[in-house]
DRENSETOR-748515 format. One record per residue (C-alpha): residue in three letters; x, y, z. Coordinates in steps of 0.001 Angstrom, whole numbers, plus 500000, padded with zeros to 6 digits. Layout:
% residues N
alaXYZ ...
% end
This chain:
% residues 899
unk668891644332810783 unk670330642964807830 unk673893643566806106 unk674027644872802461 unk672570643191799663 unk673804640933797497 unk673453638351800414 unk671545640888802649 unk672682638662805816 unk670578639337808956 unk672994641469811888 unk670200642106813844 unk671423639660816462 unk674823640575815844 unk673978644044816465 unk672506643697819050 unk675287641158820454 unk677797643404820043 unk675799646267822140 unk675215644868825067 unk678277642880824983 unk680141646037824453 unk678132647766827373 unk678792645079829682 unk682314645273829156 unk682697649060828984 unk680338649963831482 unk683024651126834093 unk683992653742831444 unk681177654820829516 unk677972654848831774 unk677058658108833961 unk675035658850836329 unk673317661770838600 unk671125661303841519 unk670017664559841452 unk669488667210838163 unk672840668707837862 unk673683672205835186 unk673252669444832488 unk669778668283833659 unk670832664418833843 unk669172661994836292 unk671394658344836858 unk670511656157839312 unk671908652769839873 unk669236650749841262 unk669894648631844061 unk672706651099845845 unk672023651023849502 unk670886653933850733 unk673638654841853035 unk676358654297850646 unk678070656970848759 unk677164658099845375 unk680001657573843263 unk682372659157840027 unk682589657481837030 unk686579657976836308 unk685585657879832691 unk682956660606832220 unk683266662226835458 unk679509661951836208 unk677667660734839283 unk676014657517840009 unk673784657595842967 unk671524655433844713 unk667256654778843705 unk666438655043847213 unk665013659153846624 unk663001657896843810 unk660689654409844993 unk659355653104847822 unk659048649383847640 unk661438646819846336 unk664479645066847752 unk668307645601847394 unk670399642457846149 unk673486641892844629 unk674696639826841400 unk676022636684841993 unk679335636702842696 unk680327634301839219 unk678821637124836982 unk681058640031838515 unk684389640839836114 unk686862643172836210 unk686068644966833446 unk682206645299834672 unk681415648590835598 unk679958649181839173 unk675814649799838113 unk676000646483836642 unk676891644804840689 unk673762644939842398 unk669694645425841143 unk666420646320842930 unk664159643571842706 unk660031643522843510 unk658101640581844808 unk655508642238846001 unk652968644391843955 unk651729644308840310 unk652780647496839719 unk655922649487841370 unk657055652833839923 unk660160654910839836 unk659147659057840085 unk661493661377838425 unk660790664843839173 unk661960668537838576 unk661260667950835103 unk660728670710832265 unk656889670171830874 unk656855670144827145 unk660297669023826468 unk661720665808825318 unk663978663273827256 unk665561659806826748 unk664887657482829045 unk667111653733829596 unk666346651668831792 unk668881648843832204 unk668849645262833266 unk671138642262834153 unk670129639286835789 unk673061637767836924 unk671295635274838921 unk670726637488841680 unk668101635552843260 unk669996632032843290 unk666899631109841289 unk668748631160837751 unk664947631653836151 unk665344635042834210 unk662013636897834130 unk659806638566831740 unk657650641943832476 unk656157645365831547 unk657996648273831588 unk655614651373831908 unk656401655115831018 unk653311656935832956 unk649970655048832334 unk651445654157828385 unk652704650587827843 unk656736651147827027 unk657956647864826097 unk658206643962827630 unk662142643268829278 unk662515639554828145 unk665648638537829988 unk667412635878828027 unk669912634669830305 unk671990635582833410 unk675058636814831973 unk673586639026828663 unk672685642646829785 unk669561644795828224 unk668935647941827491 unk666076649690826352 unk665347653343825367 unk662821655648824617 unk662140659499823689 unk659077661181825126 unk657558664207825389 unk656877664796828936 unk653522666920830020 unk654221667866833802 unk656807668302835704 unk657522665056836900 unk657510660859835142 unk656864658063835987 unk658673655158835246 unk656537651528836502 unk657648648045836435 unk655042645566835717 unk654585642134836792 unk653137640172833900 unk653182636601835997 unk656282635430834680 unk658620635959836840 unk659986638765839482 unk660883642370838035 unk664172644012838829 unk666304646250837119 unk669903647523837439 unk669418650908836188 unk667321654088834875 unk668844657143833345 unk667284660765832206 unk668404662937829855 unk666765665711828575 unk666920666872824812 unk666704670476823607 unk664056671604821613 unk663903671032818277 unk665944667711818719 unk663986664391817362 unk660688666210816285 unk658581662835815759 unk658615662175819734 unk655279664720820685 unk652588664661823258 unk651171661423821452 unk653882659368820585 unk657199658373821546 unk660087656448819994 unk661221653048821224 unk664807652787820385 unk665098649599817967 unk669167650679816773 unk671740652450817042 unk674710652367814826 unk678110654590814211 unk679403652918810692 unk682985652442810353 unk685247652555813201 unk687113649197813530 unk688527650096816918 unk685220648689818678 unk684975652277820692 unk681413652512821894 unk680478656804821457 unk678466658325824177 unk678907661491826621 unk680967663623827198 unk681350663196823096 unk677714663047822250 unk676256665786824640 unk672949663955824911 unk674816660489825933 unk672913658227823029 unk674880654607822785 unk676283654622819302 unk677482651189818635 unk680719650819816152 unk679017648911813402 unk681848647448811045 unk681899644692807943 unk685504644844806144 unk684649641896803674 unk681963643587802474 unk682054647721803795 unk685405649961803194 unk685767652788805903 unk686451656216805100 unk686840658623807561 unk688489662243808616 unk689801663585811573 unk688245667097810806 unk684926668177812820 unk681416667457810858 unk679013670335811949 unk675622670897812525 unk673511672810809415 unk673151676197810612 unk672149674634813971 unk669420674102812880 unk670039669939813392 unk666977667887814308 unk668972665253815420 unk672871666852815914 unk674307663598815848 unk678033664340817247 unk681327664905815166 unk683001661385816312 unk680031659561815068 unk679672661609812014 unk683857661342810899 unk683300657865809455 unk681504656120807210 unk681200653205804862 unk680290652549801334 unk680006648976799887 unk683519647212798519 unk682054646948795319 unk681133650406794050 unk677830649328791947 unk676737647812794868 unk673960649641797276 unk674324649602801462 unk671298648120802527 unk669610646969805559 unk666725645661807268 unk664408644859810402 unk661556642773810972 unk658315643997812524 unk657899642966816090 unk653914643440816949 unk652689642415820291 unk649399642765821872 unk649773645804822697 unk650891647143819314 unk649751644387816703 unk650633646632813565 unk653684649216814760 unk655311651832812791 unk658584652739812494 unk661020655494811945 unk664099655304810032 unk666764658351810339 unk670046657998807871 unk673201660409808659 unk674909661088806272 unk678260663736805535 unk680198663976803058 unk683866663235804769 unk685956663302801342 unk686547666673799392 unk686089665637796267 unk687216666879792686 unk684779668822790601 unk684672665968788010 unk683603663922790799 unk679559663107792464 unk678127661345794829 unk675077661085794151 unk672446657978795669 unk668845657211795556 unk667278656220798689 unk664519653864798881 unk662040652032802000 unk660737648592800693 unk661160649607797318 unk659407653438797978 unk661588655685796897 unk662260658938799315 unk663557661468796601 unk663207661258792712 unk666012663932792616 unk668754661712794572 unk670812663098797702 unk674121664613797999 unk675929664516801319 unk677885668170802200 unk681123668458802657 unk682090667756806645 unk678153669197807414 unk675582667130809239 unk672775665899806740 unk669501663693807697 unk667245661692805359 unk664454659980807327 unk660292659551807152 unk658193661582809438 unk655114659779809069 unk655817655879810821 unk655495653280807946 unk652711650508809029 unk651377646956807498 unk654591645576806788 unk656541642485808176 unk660039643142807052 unk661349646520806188 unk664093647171803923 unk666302650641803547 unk668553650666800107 unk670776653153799134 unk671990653571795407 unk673864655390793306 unk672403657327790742 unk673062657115786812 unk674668660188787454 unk677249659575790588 unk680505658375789833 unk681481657629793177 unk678741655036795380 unk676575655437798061 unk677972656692801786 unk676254656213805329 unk677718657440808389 unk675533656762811110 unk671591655169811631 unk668990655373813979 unk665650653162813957 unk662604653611816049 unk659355652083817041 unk656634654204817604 unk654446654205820408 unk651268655749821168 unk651820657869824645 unk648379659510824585 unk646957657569827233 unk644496659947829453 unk646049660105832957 unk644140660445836015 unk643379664856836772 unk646026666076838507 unk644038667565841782 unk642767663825841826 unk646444662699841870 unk648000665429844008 unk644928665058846598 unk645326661145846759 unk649186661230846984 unk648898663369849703 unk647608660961852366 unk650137658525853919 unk650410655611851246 unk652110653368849720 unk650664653582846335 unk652696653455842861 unk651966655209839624 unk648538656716838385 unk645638656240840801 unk643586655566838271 unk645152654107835037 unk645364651599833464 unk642803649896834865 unk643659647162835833 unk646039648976838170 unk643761650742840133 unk644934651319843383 unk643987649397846207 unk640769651209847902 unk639730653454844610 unk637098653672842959 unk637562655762839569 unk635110657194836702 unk636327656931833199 unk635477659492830239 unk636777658956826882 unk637571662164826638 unk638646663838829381 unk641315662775832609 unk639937659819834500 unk638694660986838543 unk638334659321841997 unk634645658681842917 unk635460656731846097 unk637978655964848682 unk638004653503850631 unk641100653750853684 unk639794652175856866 unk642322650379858868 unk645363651643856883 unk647146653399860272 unk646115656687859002 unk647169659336862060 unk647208663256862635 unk644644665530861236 unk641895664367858498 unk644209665810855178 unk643032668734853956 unk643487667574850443 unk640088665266850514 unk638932668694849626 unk640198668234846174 unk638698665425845168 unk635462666886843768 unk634173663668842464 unk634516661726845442 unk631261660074846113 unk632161657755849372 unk635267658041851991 unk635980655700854512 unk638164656654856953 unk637001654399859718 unk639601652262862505 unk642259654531861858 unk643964656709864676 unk642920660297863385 unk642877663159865784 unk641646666889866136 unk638348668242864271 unk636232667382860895 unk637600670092858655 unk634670671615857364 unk635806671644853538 unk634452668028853350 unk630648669003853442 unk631111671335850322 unk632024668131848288 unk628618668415846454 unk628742664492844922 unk629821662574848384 unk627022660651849461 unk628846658259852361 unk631580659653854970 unk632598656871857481 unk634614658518860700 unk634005655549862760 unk636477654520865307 unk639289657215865756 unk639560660083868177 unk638335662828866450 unk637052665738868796 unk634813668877868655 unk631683668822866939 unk630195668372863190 unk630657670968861296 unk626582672527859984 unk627624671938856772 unk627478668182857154 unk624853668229859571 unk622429669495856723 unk623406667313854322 unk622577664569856773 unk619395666526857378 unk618490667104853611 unk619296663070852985 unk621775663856850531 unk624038662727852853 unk625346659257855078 unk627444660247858477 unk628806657709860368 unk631022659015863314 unk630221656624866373 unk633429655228868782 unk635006659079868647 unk635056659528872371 unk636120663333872296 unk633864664594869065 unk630187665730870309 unk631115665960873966 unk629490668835874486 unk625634668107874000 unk623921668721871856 unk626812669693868991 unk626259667399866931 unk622056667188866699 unk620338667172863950 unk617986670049863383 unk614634668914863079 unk612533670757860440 unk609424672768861911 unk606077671134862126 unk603878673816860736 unk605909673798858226 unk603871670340856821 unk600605672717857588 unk601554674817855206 unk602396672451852631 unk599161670529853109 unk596758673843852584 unk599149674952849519 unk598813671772847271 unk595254671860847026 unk594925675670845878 unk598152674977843513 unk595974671991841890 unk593299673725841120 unk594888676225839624 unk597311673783837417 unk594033672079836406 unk592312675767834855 unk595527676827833098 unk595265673290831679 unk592010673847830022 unk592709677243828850 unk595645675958827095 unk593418673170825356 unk590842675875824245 unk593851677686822188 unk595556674770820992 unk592326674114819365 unk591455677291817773 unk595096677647816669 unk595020674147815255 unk592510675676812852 unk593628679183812171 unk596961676926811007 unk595107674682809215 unk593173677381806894 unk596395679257806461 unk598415676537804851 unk595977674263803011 unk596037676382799617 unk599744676286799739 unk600206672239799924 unk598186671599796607 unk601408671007794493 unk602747668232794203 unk603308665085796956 unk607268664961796599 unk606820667668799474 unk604691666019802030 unk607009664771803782 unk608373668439804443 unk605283670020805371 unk605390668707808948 unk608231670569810365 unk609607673327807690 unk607379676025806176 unk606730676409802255 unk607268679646800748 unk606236680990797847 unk608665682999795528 unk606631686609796751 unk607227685705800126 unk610856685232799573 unk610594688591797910 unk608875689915800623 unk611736688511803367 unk615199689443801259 unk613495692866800383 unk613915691953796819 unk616957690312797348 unk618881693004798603 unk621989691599800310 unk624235688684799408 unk625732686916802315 unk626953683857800464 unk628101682092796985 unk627988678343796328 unk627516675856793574 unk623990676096794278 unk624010680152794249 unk623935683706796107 unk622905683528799727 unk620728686465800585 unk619924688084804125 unk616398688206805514 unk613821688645808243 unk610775686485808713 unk607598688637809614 unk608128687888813202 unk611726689866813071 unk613751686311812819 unk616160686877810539 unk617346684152808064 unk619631683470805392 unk618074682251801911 unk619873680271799226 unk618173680640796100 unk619302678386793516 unk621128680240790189 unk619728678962786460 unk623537678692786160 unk623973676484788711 unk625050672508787966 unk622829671578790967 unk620126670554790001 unk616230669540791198 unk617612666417792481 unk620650667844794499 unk617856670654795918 unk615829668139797178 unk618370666056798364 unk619162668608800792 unk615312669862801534 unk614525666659802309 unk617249665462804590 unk617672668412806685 unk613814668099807498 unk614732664851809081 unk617769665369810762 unk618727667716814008 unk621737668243815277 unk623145671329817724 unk626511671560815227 unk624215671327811509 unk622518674412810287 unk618641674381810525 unk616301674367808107 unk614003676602808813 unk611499676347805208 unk611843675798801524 unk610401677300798391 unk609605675158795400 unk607095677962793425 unk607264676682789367 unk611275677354788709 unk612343678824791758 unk614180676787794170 unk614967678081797830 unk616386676729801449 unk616326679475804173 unk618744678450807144 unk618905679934810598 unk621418682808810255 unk624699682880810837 unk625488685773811777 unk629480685698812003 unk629487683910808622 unk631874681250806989 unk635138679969808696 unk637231680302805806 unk636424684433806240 unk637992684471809970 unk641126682339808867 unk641925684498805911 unk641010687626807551 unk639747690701805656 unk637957693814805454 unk634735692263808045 unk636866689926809790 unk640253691550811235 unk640341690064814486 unk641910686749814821 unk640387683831816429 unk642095682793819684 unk643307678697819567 unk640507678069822520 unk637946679565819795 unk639145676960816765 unk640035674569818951 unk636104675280819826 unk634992675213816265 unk636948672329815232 unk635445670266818076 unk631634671659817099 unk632194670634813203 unk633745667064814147 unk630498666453816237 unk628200667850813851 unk629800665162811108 unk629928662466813961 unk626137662979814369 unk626202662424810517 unk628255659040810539 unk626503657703813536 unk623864659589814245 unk621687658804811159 unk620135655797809747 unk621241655156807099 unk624575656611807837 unk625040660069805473 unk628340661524804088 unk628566665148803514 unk631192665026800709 unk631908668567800373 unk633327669327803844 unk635493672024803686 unk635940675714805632 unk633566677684803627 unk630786675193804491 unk630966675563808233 unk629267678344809924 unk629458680359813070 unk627037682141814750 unk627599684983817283 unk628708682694819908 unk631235681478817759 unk629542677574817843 unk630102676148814283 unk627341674150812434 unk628001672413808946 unk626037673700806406 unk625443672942802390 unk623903669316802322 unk623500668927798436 unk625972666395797847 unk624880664642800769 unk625092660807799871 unk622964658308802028 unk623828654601802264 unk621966652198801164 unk621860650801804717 unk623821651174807877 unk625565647435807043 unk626903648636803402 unk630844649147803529 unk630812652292800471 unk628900653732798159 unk629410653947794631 unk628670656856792311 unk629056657554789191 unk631001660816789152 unk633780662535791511 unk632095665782793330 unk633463667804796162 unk636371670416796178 unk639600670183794911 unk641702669816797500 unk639356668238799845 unk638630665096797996 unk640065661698799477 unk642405659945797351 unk640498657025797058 unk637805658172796317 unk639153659657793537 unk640234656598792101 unk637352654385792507 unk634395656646792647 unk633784654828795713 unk632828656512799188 unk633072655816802935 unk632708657949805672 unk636266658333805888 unk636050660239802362 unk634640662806804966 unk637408662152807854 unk639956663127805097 unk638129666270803815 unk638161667508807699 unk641476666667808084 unk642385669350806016 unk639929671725807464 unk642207671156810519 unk644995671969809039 unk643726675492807427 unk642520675894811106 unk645759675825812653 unk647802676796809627 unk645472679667808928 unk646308679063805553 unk643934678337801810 unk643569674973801305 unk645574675541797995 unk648419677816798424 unk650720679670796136 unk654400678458797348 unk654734679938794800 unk653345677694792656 unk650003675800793604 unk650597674242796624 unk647863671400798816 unk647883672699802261 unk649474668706803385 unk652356668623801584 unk652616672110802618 unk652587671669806373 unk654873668042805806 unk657504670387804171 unk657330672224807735 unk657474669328810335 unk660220667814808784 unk662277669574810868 unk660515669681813455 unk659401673496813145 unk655685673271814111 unk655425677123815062 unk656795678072811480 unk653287676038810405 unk651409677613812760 unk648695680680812581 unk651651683394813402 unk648365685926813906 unk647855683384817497 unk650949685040818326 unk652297682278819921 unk649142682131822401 unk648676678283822630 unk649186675499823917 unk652224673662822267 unk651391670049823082 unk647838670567822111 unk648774672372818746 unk651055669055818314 unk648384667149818782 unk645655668848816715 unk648159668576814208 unk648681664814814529 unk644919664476815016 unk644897666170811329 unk647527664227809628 unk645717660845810825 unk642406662004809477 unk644772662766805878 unk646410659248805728 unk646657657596802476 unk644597654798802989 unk641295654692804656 unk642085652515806975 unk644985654591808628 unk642759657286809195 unk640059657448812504 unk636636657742812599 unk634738661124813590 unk634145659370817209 unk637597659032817744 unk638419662305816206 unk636064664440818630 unk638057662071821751 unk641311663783820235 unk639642666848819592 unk638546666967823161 unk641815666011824205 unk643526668992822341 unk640831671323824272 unk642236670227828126 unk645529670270827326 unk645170674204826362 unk642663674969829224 unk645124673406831360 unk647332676074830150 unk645468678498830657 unk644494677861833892 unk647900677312834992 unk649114679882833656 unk652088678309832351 unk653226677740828907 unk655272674753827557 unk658596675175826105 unk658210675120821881 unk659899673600819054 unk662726676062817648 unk661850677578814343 unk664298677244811430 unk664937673955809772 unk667651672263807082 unk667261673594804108 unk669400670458802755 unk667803667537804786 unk665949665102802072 unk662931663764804784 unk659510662646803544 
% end
């Protein structure tokens, strides 16, 4: 961080100095702690507590400490060297749990609440506890995402680090990671959950990494945490007197409404500064810190601001506030009187190396600019696809000493697994390998689960009693090793006929007690006549494939020519249509007469014209777009689109089923739709008064991504659409979606070029990328940002242009919402609150990548249909479960100036 301008002298050091410093000395009256979830749901452990000793009271906060020993396995107690202990050193800071041995070793905190957010610190100090006076460096983990890397600078400095997460289950992981540079320890891990609403940027795909923390304007050094901030953040006095002047009241600064998405607490909130010279701004600033695992992060900036001084109505505060020269609010904020405000970004600013925040009066203010309180965060990307939970509940089951996901990350993998990885959906166990690991008791019942498991090895163990019989219905394992233990009683018949069949390998051998009885454990031998019969069948069969063979020949050959006759008077046009005649039938304008009943019915409108219903003579019924002499496509947009759909197939485009080109009359006829455009079933009306279900556009969202995927990558050249939008994707009765309308469809040149220029802007208002606005230039991501806002109308079930009340693009629209962190205000309130909330979070995310300013910010189709995908388990986990995540609170502050 830097201090205000003009000399804009770097703090960041300083700040962070003075907050551990602080920490280390006021420890004994500021931290808390809970072994166990208490009425406020807090977790604090001090790591490194023996076991048998006593949790303990802070006198300060009146909270519990209690030991780690309920919450990991491995690791090793040891105590700070005895030159690093003070008086004034509270009691976590005395002793650490340290771990030699493993690359990965993980802290489990359960009883959790799935769907709400908690803070998480994790706390270190070295003090040399080793005798080896080499500090270390390592990973810290939160479930299979990378958190952060604890870079110990010395013996005597401690470190904190935070983070707020939405959590998805019921329980978290926490995992230490050796990086091979030195051992991992750490003195202490805290919980604390946050109510809803609270800090609306941490979702189910990213958290915030706590980079600052500041109260502004107390000189008396006092740190602010619980029991004064409910949620026990650190707030760290932050205080300049040469070049800040404190104001401050003793009166209580409240919440807006409640309706607070941060609810930053009273002591923090009665004082502020504002620069000693009043036409100076407060500023301050942070560098980027990208690491390999993050090499371009974004950040979040939250100001708090009140109002502590009741001022005269002659009088204004009044300040502009501005993010590397980006300014947030043309119109300037004004702090309320002893009310909480907020002014912070919701989307995380990238690219840059340095950040700077300014605040500055307006022309206007006669008084200059206040800040009580600031908060900056890191994002980090926490949508990392675990391993399925039976997987994990089935492997954690049997007697091991394993830490974290089975399966994730990688490079983790437990000892003995083997794991398949999908891109989009939970990774699974495909074999497991446990011989020798002093397994005893019964075979676990939980193998069961594992439904991917294609090998188990539970040989040289001591396992007793029978071979539960659940094993043989695991359809995919190929290998079961029982060797040497002392199973008894026989094989159950379901594994015998896999081993019979060949499908499957039983090894059992060195179980004195199993198959004691005879002939138990035999396999059945298949009948001899059985090959008789086989051997007289095969002859009679051939003979019989061999006539049908023939016969089928004879009326290819006649059809061949019936065909033939039939359509050679037709193809004497012109050759621009060769190419079509292979796989799409030409009809004349009669016979489009003939199928539309003189164009009875209108289905459709487009730029290209009415879309009239029809059946083919064999009863197929189709949907014919005849083009309008009023319409501005043209010939070459109408053969555009006969000619590429007669070369490209694809389960999520419409079909092309024949064209008419007849002197002046221009025709496509599709397969039919029957339930019509998507637009119809988000708006609702007179046809279409049910409302779709989440699972049905999560459905539909995932068919039109893959249908424009296929486009992207599918095609060579690559193709973009360039008039996605809702009323060009079409559902049939099943509810599948297809994209339809291909006459704007631009082609690259080839699949190497980066754009492709044109000479006009075409497309829908509202739908068209910025860029390529600007530069008549396109990329496929023109198309990613067209279907991000087809994702938003999908879960918004709102117009892509509303009246709000004046004209109103659906994005700014839905940013107005999620400023405050009100995602079911945005949301389709026809769903009824039937969904998913972590997978309408991120759908929603998924959309406002696909809408980022610049190209580069915003995914390709591949990587939208892995989200998309994503979105889909998390709501049939729901369902299945049959148990709903908590949601964001609606309501929001009407006064809060956030982008």
């Amino acid at each position: 961080m830097e201090g205000p301008s003009p000399r804009a002298k770097t703090v960041a050091n300083k700040w962070l100095f003075l907050l551990l410093l602080g920490l280390a000395a006021a420890a004994g009256r500021f931290l808390q702690a809970h072994g166990q979830l208490d009425n406020l749901g807090f977790i604090s452990i001090d790591c490194g507590l023996p076991e048998s000793a006593a949790g303990y009271v802070d006198n300060a906060t009146k909270l519990r400490f209690t030991s780690d020993a309920g919450f990991i396995d491995s690791g090793i107690n040891y105590n700070m060297s005895a030159e690093y202990i003070t008086p004034s050193m509270g009691r976590s800071w005395h002793n650490v749990r340290s771990f030699a041995a493993g690359a990965r070793n993980c802290y489990t905190l359960q009883s959790l609440v799935a769907g709400l957010r908690y803070l998480i610190r994790a706390t270190f100090m070295y003090g040399n506890y080793d005798g080896l006076n080499r500090p270390p460096v390592f990973d810290l983990h939160v479930s299979v995402n990378y958190w952060t890397t604890v870079n110990i600078s010395d013996a005597n400095t401690p470190e904190i680090y935070e983070i707020i997460t939405a959590v998805l289950a019921d329980s978290l992981q926490v995992c230490l990671v050796n990086t091979g540079s030195g051992t991992p320890f750490i003195s202490g891990l805290n919980l604390r959950p946050f109510k809803n609403g609270l800090y609306p940027m941490a979702n189910a795909t990213q958290g915030l990494v706590l980079v600052a923390r500041a109260n502004f304007g107390p000189t008396d050094g006092v740190i602010v945490r619980f029991p004064d901030d409910p949620h026990d953040r650190i707030w760290m006095p932050m205080s300049r007197p040469t070049e800040w002047l404190e104001i401050s009241t003793t009166k209580k600064v409240q919440n807006m409404e409640d309706a607070d998405s941060f609810e930053a607490p009273s002591a923090v909130m009665q004082t502020a500064i504002t620069p000693v010279k009043a036409t100076s701004p407060i500023e301050f600033s942070w560098d980027a810190q990208p690491n390999v695992n993050d090499p371009s992060p974004g950040y979040i900036c939250i100001l708090h601001l009140s109002e502590l001084q009741l001022l005269p109505s002659n009088a204004l505060r009044q300040f502009y506030i501005t993010l590397n020269a980006e300014l947030w609010d043309p119109r300037g904020f004004t702090p309320q009187y002893l009310y909480k405000n907020a002014a912070y970004n919701t989307d995380p600013q990238h690219a840059f190396r340095h950040y700077n925040v300014s605040l500055n009066a307006t022309a206007n203010s006669t008084l200059p600019p206040i800040l009580n309180a600031l908060e900056v965060f890191s994002v980090l990307p926490t949508s990392g696809i675990t391993t399925a939970a039976s997987d994990v509940s089935a492997i954690t089951a049997v007697s091991k000493n394993w830490m974290g996901d089975p399966c994730l990350p990688k490079n983790f993998v437990w000892k003995g697994l083997d794991c398949i990885y999908a891109v989009s959906r939970p990774a699974s166990v495909t074999g497991l390998n446990l011989s020798s690991s002093g397994l005893s008791g019964n075979v676990s019942p939980s193998f069961a689960s594992l439904k991917g498991l294609q090998y188990l090895d539970l040989s040289l163990n001591n396992l007793t009693g029978t071979i539960p019989d659940t094993i043989s219905q695991l359809s995919s394992l190929t290998l079961l090793d029982l060797t040497g233990n002392n199973l008894s009683g026989t094989i159950p018949s379901g594994l015998l006929k896999r081993t019979q069949d060949g499908s499957l390998t039983l090894r059992y051998g060195n179980n004195p007690n199993l198959c004691s009885n005879g002939n138990s454990c035999q396999i059945l031998h298949k009948k001899k006549h059985s090959m008789v019969a086989v051997y007289a069948i095969v002859p009679i069969v051939a003979v019989v494939v061999i006539v049908l063979l023939l016969v089928l020949l004879i009326c290819m050959r006649i059809n061949k020519g019936i065909i033939s006759k039939n359509l050679t008077p037709r193809n004497r046009t012109t050759s621009v249509h060769t190419s079509l005649q292979v796989n799409n039938r030409r009809f004349t304008y009669n016979e489009l007469v003939a199928v539309t009943s003189d164009f009875q019915r209108v289905i459709g409108q487009g730029g290209f014209g009415e879309v009239y219903n029809g059946f083919l003579e064999d009863g197929t019924q189709v949907a014919v777009k005849l083009r309008s002499e009023y319409s501005d496509q043209g010939v070459q947009e109408f053969l555009a689109e006969a000619q590429t759909l007669a070369k490209i197939h694809h389960k999520n485009l419409v079909s092309l089923i024949g064209y008419c080109k007849d002197m002046d009359y221009m025709a496509l006829v599709y397969e039919y739709m029957s339930e019509g455009a998507l637009h119809e079933h988000l708006r609702g009306g007179e046809n279409n008064t049910r409302c779709l279900t989440w699972k049905e556009r999560l459905r539909i969202a995932l068919d039109s991504a893959q249908g424009l995927e296929y486009l992207h990558k599918g095609c060579n050249p690559p193709l973009i659409h360039r008039d996605v939008k809702t009323s060009n994707i079409l559902l049939n009765a099943k509810l599948e979606a297809k994209i339809a309308d291909f006459g704007l469809l631009k082609a690259f040149n080839s699949d190497r070029d980066t754009h492709v220029s044109t000479a006009r802007v075409v497309g829908t208002r509202g739908y068209i990328a910025p860029e390529y606005e600007a530069t008549l230039q396109l990329t496929n991501k023109s198309d990613v940002f067209s279907f991000g806002v087809v994702l938003l109308e999908i879960v918004t079930g709102q117009p892509h242009i509303l009246n709000d009340p004046e004209p109103t693009g659906i994005v700014l629209w839905v940013r107005r919402r999620l400023v405050s962190g009100n995602i079911e205000g945005m949301v389709d309130p026809r769903m009824c609150g039937d969904h998913d909330i972590n997978s309408v979070w991120k759908f929603t995310d998924t959309a406002l990548k696909c809408i980022s300013q610049t190209p580069e910010e915003r995914p390709t189709m591949k990587e939208v249909v892995v989200l998309l995908k994503e979105c889909r388990e998390l709501e049939a986990a729901r369902v299945n479960s049959a148990a709903g995540y908590y949601t964001a609170e609606s309501g929001g502050n009407p006064n809060s100036n956030a982008i």
